[in-house]
C-alpha positions, 0 to 999 in steps of 0.5 A, a space after each residue: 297345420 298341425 304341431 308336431 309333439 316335439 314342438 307341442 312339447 318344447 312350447 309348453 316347457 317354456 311357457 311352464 318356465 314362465 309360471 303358465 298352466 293349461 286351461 281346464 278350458 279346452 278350446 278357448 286358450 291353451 295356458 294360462 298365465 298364473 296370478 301373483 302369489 302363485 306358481 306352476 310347479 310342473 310342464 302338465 299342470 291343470 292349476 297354479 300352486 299358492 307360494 308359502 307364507 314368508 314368500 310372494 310372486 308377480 304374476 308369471 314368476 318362475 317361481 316363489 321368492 322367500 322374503 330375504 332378510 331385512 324384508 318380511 311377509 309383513 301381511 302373510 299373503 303371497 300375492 303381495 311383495 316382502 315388507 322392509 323390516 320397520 325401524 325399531 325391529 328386526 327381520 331375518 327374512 320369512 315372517 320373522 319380525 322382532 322387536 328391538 330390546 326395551 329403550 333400543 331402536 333399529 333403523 328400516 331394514 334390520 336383520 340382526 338385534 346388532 341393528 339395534 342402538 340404545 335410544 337417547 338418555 340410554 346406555 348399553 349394548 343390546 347386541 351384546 346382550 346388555 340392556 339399554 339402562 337409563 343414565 342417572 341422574 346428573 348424566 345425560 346421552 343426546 345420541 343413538 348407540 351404545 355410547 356411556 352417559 355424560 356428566 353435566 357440566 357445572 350449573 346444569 343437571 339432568 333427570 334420569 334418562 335424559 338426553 340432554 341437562 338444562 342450566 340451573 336457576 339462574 344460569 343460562 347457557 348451552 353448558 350451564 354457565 
């Protein structure tokens, strides 16, 4: 039996919906599914469109997705899925991927240089623009933030940048005593 236009119609708008283009192929399948990292843009298309860098599609998407922030097109290819933004870096989304300031690190999925803390023997606020400054001497920081350097205590010391003091000849101890 033949289809009505109409139904003809109606079957390929969905089957458009779905991410399928008609086969250039007459007689053997009327549409065909398109491949991861590409989309069908139009009900008559004769081929699948490829989805810009900074975005990807799964085969039969509707339609090329951009990489949101905290996630980016790490490898520039459509047809792959968006990558976590990787610690020590930030992503707005697309193919943006920048790197923390000098001595700072972020963790997996940052999207903002806020994400951003001074690394351990480093004090500042790189989200605020202040550069991560080592501690002096005499001083150390055992966390990750923008936390000020500490005073060793008495019989124990510290080089610069340190994230932790050790006693002095012939002390010993967790605090130098």
């Amino acid at each position: 039996a033949a289809v009505a236009p109409a139904t003809l119609q109606a079957e390929l708008h969905y089957l458009f919906l779905y991410s399928y283009a008609l086969s250039t192929d007459e007689g053997k399948q009327l549409c065909v599914q398109c491949a991861n990292g590409t989309v069908s843009d139009s009900v008559d298309a004769y081929s699948c469109g490829i989805c810009q860098v900074g975005s990807h599609s799964v085969r039969g998407a509707c339609g090329c997705k951009t990489c949101v922030a905290g996630t980016t097109d790490e490898d520039l290819d459509a047809s792959t899925a968006c990558s976590p933004c990787q610690t020590g870096y930030f992503c707005a989304g697309g193919t943006a991927s920048t790197a923390c300031p000098v001595h700072s690190d972020s963790a997996l999925n940052s999207v903002t240089v806020s994400h951003c803390k001074c690394v351990e023997g480093y004090s500042g606020s790189p989200q605020l623009g202040a550069a991560c400054e080592g501690c002096a001497a005499g001083t150390f920081k055992h966390i990750l933030g923008s936390s000020d350097c500490v005073a060793c205590s008495a019989n124990s010391n510290s080089f610069s940048s340190s994230a932790q003091c050790v006693c002095d000849p012939g002390y010993t101890g967790a605090d130098g005593s």
